[in-house]
Every structure is written in C-alpha cells, then in structure tokens.
DRENBAVO-297709 format. One record per residue: y, x, z of N, C-alpha, C in turn; residue number from 1. Coordinates in pm, whole numbers, plus 50000, padded with zeros to 5 digits. Example, Ala and Ser with C-alpha at 12.3 -4.5 7.8 and 13.67 -1.06 7.14 Angstrom:
2
(rec (49431,51319,50780),(49550,51230,50780),(49670,51320,50780),1);
(rec (49775,51285,50708),(49894,51367,50714),(50003,51290,50787),2);
***
This chain:
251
(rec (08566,29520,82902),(08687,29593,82862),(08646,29729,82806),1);
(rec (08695,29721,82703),(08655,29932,82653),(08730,30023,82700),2);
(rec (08630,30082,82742),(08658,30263,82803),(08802,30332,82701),3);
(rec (08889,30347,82751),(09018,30350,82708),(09011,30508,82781),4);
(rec (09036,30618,82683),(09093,30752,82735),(09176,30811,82666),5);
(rec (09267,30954,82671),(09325,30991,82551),(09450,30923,82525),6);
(rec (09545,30951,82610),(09648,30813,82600),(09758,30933,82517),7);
(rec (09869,30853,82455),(09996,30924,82332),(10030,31045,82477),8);
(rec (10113,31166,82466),(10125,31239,82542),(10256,31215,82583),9);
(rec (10348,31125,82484),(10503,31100,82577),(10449,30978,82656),10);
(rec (10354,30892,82650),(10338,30795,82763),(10287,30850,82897),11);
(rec (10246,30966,82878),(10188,31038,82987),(10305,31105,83068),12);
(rec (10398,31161,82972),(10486,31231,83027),(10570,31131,83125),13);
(rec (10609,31051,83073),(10656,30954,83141),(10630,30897,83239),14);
(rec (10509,30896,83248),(10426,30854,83354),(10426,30927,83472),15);
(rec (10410,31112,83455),(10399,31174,83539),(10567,31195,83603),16);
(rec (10623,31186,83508),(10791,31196,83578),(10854,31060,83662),17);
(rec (10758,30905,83639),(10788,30834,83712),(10730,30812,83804),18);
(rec (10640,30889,83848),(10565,30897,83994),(10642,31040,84061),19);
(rec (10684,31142,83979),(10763,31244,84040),(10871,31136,84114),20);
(rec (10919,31079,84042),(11099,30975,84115),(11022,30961,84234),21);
(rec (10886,30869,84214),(10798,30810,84321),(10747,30873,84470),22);
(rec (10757,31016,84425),(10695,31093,84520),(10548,31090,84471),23);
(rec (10517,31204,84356),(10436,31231,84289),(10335,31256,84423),24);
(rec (10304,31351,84506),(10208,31411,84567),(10161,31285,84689),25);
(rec (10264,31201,84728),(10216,31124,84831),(10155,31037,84761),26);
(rec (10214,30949,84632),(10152,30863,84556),(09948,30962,84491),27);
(rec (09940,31053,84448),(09858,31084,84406),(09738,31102,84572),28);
(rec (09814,31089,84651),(09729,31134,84766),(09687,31241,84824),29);
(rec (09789,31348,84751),(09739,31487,84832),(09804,31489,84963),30);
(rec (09949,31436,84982),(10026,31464,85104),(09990,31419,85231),31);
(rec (09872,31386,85235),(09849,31305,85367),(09751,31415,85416),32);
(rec (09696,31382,85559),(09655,31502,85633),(09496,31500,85546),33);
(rec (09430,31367,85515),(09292,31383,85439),(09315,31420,85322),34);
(rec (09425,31423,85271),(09463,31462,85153),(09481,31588,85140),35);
(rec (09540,31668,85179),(09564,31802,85259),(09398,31825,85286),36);
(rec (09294,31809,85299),(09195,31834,85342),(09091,31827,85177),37);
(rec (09147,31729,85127),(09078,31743,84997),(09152,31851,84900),38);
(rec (09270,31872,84932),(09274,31978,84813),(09258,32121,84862),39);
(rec (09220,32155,84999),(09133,32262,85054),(09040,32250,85022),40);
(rec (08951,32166,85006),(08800,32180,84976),(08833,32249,84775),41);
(rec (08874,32179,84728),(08887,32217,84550),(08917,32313,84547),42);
(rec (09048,32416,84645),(09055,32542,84590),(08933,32610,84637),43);
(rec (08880,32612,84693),(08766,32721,84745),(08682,32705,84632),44);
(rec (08647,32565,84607),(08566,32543,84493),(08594,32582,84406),45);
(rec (08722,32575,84340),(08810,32667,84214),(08768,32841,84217),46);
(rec (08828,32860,84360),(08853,33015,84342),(08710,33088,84348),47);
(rec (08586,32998,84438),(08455,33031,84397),(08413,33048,84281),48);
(rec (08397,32916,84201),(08330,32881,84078),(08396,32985,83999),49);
(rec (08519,32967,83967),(08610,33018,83842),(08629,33151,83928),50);
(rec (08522,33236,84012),(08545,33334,84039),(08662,33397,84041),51);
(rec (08767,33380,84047),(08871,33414,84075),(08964,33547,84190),52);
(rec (09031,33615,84131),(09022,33743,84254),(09122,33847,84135),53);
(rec (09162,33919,84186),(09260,34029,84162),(09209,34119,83998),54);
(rec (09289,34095,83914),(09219,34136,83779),(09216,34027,83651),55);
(rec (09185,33883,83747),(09134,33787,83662),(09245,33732,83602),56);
(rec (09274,33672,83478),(09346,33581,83432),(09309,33457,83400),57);
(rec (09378,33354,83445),(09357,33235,83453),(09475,33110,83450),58);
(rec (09341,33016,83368),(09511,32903,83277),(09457,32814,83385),59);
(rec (09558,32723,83425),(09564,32599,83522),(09667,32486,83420),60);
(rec (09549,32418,83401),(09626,32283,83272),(09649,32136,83364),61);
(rec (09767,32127,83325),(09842,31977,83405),(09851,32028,83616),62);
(rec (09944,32196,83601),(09955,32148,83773),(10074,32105,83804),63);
(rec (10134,32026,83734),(10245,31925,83842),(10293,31984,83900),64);
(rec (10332,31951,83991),(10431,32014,84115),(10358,32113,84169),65);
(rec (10277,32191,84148),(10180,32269,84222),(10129,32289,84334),66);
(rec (10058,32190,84344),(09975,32149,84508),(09880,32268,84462),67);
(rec (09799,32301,84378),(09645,32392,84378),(09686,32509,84339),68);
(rec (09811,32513,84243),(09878,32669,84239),(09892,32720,84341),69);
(rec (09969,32654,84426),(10020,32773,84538),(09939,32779,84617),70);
(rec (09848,32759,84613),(09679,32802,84715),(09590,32880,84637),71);
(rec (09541,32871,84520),(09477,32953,84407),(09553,33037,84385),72);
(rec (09676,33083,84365),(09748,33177,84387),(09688,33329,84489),73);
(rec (09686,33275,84592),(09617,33335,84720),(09534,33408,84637),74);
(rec (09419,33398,84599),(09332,33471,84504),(09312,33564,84508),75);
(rec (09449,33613,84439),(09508,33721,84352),(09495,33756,84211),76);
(rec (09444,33637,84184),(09438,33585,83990),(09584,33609,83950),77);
(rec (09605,33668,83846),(09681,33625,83752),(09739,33488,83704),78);
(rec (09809,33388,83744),(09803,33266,83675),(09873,33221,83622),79);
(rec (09888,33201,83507),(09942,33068,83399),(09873,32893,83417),80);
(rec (10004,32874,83425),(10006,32722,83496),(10096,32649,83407),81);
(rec (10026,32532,83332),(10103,32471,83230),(10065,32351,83235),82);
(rec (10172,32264,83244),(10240,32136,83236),(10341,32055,83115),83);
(rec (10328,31947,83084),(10441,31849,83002),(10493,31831,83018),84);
(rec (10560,31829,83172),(10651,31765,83241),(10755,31919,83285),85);
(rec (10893,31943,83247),(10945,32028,83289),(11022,31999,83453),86);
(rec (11015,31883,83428),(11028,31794,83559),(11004,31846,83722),87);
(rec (10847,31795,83653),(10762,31890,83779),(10736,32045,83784),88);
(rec (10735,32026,83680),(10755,32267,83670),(10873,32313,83784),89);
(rec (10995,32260,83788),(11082,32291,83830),(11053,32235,84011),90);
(rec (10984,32134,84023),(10895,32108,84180),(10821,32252,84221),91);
(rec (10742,32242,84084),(10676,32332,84130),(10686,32480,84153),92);
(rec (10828,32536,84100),(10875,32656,84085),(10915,32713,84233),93);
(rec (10969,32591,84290),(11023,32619,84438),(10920,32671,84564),94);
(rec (10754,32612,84516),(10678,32676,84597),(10595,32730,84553),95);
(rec (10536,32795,84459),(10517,32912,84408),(10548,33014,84348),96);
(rec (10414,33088,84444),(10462,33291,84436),(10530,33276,84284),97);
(rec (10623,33416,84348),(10703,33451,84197),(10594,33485,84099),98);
(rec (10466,33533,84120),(10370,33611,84014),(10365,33499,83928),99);
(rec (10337,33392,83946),(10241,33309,83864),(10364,33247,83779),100);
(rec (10339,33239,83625),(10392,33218,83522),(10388,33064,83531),101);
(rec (10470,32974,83504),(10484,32832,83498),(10541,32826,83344),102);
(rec (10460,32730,83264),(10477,32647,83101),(10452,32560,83091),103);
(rec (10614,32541,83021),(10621,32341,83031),(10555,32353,82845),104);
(rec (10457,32285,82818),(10424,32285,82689),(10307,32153,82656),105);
(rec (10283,32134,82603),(10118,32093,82497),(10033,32180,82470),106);
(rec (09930,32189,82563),(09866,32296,82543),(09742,32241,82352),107);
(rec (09778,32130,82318),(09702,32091,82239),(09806,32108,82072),108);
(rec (09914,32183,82117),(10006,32227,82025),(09982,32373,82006),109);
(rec (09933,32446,81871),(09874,32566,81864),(09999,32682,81923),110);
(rec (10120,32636,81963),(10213,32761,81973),(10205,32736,82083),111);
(rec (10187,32692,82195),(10212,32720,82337),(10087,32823,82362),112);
(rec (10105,32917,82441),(10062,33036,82455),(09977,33112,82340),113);
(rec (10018,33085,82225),(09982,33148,82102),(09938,33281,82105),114);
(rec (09803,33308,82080),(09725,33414,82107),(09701,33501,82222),115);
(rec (09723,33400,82337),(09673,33473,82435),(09529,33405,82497),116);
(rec (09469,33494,82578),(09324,33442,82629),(09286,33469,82755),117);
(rec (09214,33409,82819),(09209,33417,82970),(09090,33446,83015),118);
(rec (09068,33474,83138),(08891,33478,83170),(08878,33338,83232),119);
(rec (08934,33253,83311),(08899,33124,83351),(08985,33029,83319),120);
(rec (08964,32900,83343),(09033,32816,83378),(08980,32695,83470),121);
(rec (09108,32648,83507),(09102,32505,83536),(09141,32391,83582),122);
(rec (09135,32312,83608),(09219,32178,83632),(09166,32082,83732),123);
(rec (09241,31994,83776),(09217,31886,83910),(09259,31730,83813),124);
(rec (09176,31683,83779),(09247,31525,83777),(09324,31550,83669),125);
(rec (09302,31618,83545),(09321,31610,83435),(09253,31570,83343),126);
(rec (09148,31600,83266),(09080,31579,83193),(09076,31438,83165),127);
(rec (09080,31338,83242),(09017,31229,83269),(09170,31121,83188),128);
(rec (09289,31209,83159),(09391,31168,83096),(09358,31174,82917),129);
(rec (09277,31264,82872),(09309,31332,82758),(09188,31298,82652),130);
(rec (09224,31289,82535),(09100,31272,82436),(09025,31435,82414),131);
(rec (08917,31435,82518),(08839,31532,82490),(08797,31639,82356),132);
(rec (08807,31519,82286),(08753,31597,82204),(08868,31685,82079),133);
(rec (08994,31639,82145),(09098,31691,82102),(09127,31817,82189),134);
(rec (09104,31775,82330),(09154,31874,82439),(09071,31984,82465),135);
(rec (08967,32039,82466),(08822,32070,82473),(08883,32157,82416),136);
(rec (08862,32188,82239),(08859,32259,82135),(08966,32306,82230),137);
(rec (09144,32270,82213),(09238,32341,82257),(09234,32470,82347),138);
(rec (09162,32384,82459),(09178,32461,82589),(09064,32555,82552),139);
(rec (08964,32625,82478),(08877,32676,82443),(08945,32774,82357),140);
(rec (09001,32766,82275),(09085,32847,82207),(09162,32946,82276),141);
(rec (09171,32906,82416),(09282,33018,82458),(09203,33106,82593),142);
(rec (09038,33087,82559),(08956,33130,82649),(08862,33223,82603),143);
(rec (08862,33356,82668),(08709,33459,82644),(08629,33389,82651),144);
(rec (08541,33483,82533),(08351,33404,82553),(08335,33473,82694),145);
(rec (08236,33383,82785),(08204,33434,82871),(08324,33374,83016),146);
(rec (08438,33333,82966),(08524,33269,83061),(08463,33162,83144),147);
(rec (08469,33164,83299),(08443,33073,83393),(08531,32936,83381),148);
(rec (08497,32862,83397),(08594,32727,83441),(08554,32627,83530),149);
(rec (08635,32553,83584),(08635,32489,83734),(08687,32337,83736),150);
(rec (08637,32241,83763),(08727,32097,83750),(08697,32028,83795),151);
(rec (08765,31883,83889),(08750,31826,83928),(08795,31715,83862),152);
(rec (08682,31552,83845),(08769,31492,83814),(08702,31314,83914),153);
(rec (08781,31231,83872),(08745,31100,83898),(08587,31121,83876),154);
(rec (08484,31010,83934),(08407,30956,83933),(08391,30796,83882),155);
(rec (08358,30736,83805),(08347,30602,83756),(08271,30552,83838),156);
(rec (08143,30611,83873),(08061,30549,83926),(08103,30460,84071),157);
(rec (08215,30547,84153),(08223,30488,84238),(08326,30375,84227),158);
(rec (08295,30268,84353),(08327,30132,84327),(08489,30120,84353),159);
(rec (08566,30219,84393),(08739,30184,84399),(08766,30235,84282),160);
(rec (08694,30334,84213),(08763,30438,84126),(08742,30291,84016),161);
(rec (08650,30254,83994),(08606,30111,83891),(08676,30042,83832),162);
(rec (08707,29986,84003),(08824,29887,84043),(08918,29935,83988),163);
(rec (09009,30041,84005),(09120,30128,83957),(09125,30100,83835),164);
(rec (09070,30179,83760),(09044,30191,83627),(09021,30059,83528),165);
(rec (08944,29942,83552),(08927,29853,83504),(09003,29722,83555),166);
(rec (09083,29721,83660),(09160,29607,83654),(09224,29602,83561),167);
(rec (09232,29455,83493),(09388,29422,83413),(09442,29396,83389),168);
(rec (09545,29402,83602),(09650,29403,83618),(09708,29516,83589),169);
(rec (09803,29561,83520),(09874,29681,83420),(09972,29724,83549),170);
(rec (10069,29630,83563),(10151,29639,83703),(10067,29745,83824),171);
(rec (09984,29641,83874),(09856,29719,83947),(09871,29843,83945),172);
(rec (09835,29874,83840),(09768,30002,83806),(09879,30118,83812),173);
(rec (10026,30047,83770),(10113,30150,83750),(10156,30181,83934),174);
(rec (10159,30079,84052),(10176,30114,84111),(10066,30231,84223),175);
(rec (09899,30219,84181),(09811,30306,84202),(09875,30475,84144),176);
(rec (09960,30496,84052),(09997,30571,83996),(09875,30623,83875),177);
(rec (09823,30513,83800),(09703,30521,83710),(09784,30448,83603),178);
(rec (09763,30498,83501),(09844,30519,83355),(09782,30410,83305),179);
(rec (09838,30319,83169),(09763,30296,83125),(09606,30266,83035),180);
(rec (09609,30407,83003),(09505,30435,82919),(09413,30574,82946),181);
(rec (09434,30585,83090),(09352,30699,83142),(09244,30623,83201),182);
(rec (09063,30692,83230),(09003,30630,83270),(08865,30757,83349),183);
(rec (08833,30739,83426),(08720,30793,83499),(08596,30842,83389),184);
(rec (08536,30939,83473),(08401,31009,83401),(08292,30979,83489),185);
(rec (08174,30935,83399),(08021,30940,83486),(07984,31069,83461),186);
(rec (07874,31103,83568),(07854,31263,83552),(07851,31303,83449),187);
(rec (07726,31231,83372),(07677,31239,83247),(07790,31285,83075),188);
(rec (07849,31202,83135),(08015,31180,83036),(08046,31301,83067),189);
(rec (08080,31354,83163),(08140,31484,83189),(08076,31575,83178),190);
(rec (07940,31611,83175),(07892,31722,83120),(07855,31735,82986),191);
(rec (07833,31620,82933),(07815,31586,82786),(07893,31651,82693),192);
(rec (08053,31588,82709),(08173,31650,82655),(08191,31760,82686),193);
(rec (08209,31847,82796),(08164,31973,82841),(08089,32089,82704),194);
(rec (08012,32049,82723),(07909,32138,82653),(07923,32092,82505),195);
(rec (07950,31986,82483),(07967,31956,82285),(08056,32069,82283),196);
(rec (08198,32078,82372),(08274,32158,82311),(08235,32350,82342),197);
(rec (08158,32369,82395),(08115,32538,82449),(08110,32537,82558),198);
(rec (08162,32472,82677),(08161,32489,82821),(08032,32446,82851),199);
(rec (07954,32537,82885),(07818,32538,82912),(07812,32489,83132),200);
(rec (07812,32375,83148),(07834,32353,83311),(07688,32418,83370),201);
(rec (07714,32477,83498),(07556,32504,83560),(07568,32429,83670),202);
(rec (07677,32378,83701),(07695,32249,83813),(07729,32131,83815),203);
(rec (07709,32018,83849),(07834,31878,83819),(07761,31842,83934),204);
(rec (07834,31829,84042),(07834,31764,84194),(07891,31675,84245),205);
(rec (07844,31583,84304),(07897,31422,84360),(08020,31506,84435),206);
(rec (08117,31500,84513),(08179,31496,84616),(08288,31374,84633),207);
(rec (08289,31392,84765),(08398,31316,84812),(08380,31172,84839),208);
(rec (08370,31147,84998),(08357,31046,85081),(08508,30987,85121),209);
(rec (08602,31146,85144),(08693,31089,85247),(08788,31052,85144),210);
(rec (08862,30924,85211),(08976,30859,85156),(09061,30929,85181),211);
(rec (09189,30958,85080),(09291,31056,85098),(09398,30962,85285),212);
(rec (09365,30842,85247),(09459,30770,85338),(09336,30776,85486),213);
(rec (09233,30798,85516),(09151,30827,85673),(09241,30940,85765),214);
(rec (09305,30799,85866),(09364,30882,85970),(09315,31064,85991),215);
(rec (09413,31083,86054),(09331,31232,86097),(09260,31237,86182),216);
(rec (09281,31152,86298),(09171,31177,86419),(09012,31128,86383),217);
(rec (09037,31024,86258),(08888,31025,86196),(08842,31150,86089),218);
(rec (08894,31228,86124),(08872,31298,85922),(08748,31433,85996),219);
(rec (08747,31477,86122),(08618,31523,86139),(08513,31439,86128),220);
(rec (08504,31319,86197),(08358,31242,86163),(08377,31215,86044),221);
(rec (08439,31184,85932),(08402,31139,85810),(08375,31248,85771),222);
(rec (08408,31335,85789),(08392,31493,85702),(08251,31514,85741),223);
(rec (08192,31501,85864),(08071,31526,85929),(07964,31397,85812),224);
(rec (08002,31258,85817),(07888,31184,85733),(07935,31236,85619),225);
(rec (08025,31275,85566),(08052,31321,85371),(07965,31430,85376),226);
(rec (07924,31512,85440),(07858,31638,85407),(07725,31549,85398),227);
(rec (07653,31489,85473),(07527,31418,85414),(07522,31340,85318),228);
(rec (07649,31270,85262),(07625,31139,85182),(07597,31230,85076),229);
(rec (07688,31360,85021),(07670,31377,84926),(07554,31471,84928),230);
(rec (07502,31494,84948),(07344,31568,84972),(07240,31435,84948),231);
(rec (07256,31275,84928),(07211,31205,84947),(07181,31151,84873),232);
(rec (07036,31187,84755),(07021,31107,84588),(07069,30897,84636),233);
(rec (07098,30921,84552),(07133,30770,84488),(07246,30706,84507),234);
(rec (07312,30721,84666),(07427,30719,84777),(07558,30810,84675),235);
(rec (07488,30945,84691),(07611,31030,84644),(07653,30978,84487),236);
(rec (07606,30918,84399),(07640,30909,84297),(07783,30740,84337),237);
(rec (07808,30747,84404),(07925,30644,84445),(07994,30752,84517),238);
(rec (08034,30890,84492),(08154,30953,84565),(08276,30939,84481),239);
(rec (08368,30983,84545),(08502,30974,84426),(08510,31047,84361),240);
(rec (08465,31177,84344),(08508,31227,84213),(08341,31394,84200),241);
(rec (08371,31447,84074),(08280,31544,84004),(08357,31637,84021),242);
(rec (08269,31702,84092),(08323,31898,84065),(08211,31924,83963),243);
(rec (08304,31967,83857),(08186,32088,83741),(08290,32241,83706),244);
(rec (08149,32268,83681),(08154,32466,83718),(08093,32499,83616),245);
(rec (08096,32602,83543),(08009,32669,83420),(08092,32799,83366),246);
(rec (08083,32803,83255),(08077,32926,83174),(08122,32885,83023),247);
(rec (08213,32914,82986),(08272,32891,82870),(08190,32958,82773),248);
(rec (08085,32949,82666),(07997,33020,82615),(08030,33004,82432),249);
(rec (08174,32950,82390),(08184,32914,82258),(08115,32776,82218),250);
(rec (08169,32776,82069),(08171,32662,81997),(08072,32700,81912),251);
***
C-alpha cells in the first residue's frame, strides 16, 4: 500500500470536528490517567526544547481543544495557538489562560498571521497529517532565524502504529480516530523533511512505551521499564512516537 500523507484540509477538518462530536480527547487518548501522563511528559519536553519562558513568542499549530496549551501556557510564553477547526477553538477557549491568543485559520494560507514571527514553535501529532513539503515552508515563514521548535509525532516503526496506519479497513480506521490519508514517520523521514525545509533537529528520540489505555495502578511499573526500553538500541526504535527538537536555521 503507498505511504499516503497530506490529506485535502476540509477532509481533515471534518475529521477533527467528528471526533470533537466523539469526544475528541478521550478518542485521541489523552483523557485517560496514562494519557494524562503522556501529555506531561511532552510539555516539559516542549517547554525545555522550545525553551520556552517569559519573553518568548510562540506558534502552537493544530491545538484542538487545548490539552498542551493550557499546560505550555504555564511557561509564561507568549502563545498563539492555531487551529482549522473553530469548533475546537471554542473547546479550547474555555480552558485556557485569557493570555494566549487562539486562530481558527490555514496556517498554509499566506494571510493567517500575515507578517508576524515567533521565536519557537510547535506541535503534538500534527505533522504526520500534512504534506510537508507544503507545510514546512509555511510554518517557517512565520519563524525567526534562530527560532527553537519542538514536536512530537507517531512512530511507523512501531508495530500498532503500522497496524493503524496501514489497515484497509477505512471504517477501522475512522473509528481509531485516524483519517484517511494521514500516516506515521520513521525517524529518518522525520528528520529528513525537517532539515530540507531549515529546521536543523539536534534531537529525534524514540519515546513512549506506555499505552494511553495502561490502568493506573500499572503506569508506575510501565513508566519504570519505558525509561529503559527507550535507552535501549534496537528495542526503542518500536516506541510509539518521535520527539524532535532543533533550531529553525532558514531555507
């Protein structure tokens, strides 16, 4: 089957507003207590990497209902947070700080935030929707040389994310809350595209053992073997998803 990415942006929209009906955050897997545990681990990683802190300005592309806003918030970044879905903007308005600016737009449409520029950015489980090499340039355009950026996305390598992605049962997939034409990154893929477009990465790291659905009374011992697996050449390259970190250095 071919690697299918880059899907039309009203099929997306649609997509993300029919998992909102769905219960966007439980379907995506943040709402559960391991879930809740994985998107603690990303902001630290966010607000580390993308250095983040009082002064900084920073774009957050595709946050939905804002599960990572209203924790990156904390910061004390500056943030612009932009979404397709006015849908979820309006989820997300209810729990985040008044500071942070929410835009329902295309960021791959030259007038949404038209001439403004940021020192970081970044995103969770986006990228992995979008034709790079369309999205890249975009999101680069509205970034200082020298801007940090932060992202997490799917892993291909590992064997559910595979499964996910390459079944084709279509049904399936819509009830995983996986689009049709979105698809996972190998490291390689992800730093590759990265850097064609200026984002120079100095990191791309395996993470992630725990299943968003691992009871809680298991989620210390899994958390205890995830800290080795991914320290673990050959093992870690089957985690669920890539954190990459770098430096926006131009085109």
């Amino acid at each position: 089957m071919p690697i299918r990415r880059g899907a039309d942006i009203e099929d997306e929209l649609r997509n993300a507003e029919r998992l909102l009906a769905g219960g966007a955050e439980e379907l995506w897997g943040w709402g559960t207590p391991a879930g809740e545990e994985r998107v603690r681990r990303r902001v630290e990683f966010i607000v580390r990497e993308a250095r983040l802190g009082p002064g900084v300005t920073a774009l957050e592309l595709g946050c939905g209902t804002g599960v990572f806003t209203r924790q990156v918030a904390a910061s004390g970044a500056r943030l612009v947070a932009v979404d397709l879905s006015p849908r979820l903007l309006e989820v997300a308005r209810a729990h985040v700080p008044a500071g942070v600016e929410l835009v329902a737009g295309d960021l791959m449409r030259p007038e949404t935030l038209e001439g403004r520029r940021f020192d970081a950015f970044y995103c969770v489980s986006v990228l992995h929707h979008l034709d790079l090499d369309r999205a890249l340039p975009a999101i680069a355009a509205r970034l200082r040389p020298g801007a940090r950026f932060a992202v997490s996305e799917p892993n291909l390598d590992n064997p559910l994310n595979r499964w996910h992605y390459f079944t084709p049962d279509l049904a399936r997939r819509a009830r995983l809350g996986v689009s049709a034409s979105e698809m996972a990154f190998t490291r390689e893929e992800l730093a590759s595209a990265l850097a064609r477009h200026g984002f120079r990465p100095d990191r791309v790291e395996h993470r992630d053992f725990l299943h968003p659905r691992t009871p809680r009374r298991l989620i210390p011992a899994v958390r205890g073997v995830e800290a080795a697996l991914e320290r673990l050449p050959g093992v870690r390259r089957l985690s669920g998803s890539l954190w990459c970190a770098g430096t926006f250095v131009g085109g």
